[in-house]
N, C-alpha and C positions, 0 to 999 in steps of 0.2 A: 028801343033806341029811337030816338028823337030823329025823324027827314032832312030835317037843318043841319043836325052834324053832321049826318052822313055826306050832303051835296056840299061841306064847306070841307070835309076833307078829300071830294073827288074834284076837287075845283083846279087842283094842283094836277101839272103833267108829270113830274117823278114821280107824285103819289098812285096815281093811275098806273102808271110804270109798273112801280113796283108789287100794288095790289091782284096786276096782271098776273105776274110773274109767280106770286104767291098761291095761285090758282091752281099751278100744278104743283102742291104739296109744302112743307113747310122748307126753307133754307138757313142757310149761317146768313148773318149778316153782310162776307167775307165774299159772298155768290152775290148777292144782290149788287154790292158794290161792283163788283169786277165785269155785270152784265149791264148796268147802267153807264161807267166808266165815268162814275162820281167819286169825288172824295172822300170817304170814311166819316167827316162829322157829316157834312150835305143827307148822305143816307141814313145815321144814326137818330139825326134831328130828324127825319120825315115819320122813319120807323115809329120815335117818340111821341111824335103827333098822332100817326095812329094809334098807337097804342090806347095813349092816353084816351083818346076818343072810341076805344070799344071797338075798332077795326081791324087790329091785331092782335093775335095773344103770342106772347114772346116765353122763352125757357132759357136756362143756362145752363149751358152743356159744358164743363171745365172751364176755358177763357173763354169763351162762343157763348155768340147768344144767338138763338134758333127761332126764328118766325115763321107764323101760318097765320094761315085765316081763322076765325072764332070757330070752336068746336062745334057753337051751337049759335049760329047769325040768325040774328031777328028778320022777318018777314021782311021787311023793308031793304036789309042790305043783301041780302041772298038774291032781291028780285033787280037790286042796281049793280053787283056784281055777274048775274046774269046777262044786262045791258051792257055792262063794260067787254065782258067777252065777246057781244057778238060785231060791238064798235069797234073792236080790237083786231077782229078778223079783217076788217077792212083797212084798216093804221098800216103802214108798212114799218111803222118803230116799233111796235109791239109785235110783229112779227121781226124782226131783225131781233130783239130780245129774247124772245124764246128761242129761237134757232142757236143764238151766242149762249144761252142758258145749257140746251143740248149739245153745242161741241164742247163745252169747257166739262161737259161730264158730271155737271150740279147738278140734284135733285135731291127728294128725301131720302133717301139710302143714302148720300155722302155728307148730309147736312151732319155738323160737328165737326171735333177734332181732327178726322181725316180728309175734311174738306179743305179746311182754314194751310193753304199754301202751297195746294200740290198746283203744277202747272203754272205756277207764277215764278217766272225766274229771279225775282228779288227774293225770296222767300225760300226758295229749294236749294238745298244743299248741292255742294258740286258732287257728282258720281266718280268714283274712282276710274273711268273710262275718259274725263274730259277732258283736254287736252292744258 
């Protein structure tokens, strides 16, 4: 993997964002979105940029599409992802992100189908209890 793409895709603060975020394990697209509190194309385009550049590897899980980090990161981005976490430690948006990451209950156990709308009141069904 080529130095230059890597620093022209960390250039971006969503990107960084969400590269963060990806760090603990893979997500729906549906988590990324709702923990950035971007738009749906906004995070899809960024996703696509990474991807396309070797930074992401994406799956589709039924309507979900599921991102993580490269199974197998070339030395170069393993040691800038390394640096992004520990600049991250310091960022108080990257820590506001993972925190919103952990109340909203996202992580790789819920990535997919039973992620994509629990806890979003546009999205969840009324309960037979609601008034």
């Amino acid at each position: 993997m080529n130095l230059v793409r890597i620093y022209e895709c960390l250039c971006d603060p969503t990107r960084l964002r969400i590269l963060n975020l990806l760090t603990s394990g893979e997500l729906c697209v549906c988590n990324i979105q709702e923990v950035l509190g971007e738009p749906q194309v906004k995070v899809s385009k960024h996703l696509a940029y990474l991807r396309a550049h070797r930074l992401v590897e994406a799956r589709r899980e039924s309507n979900w599409m599921i991102y993580r980090l490269p199974a197998r990161p070339s030395r170069a981005l393993s040691a800038n992802l390394a640096c992004l976490q520990d600049c991250a430690r310091e960022d108080p948006v990257f820590g506001r992100d993972c925190a919103k990451l952990r109340r909203l209950g996202c992580g790789p156990r819920r990535a997919g189908p039973a992620c994509c709308g629990q806890g979003r009141g546009a999205n969840r069904a009324p309960s037979a209890s609601a008034p």
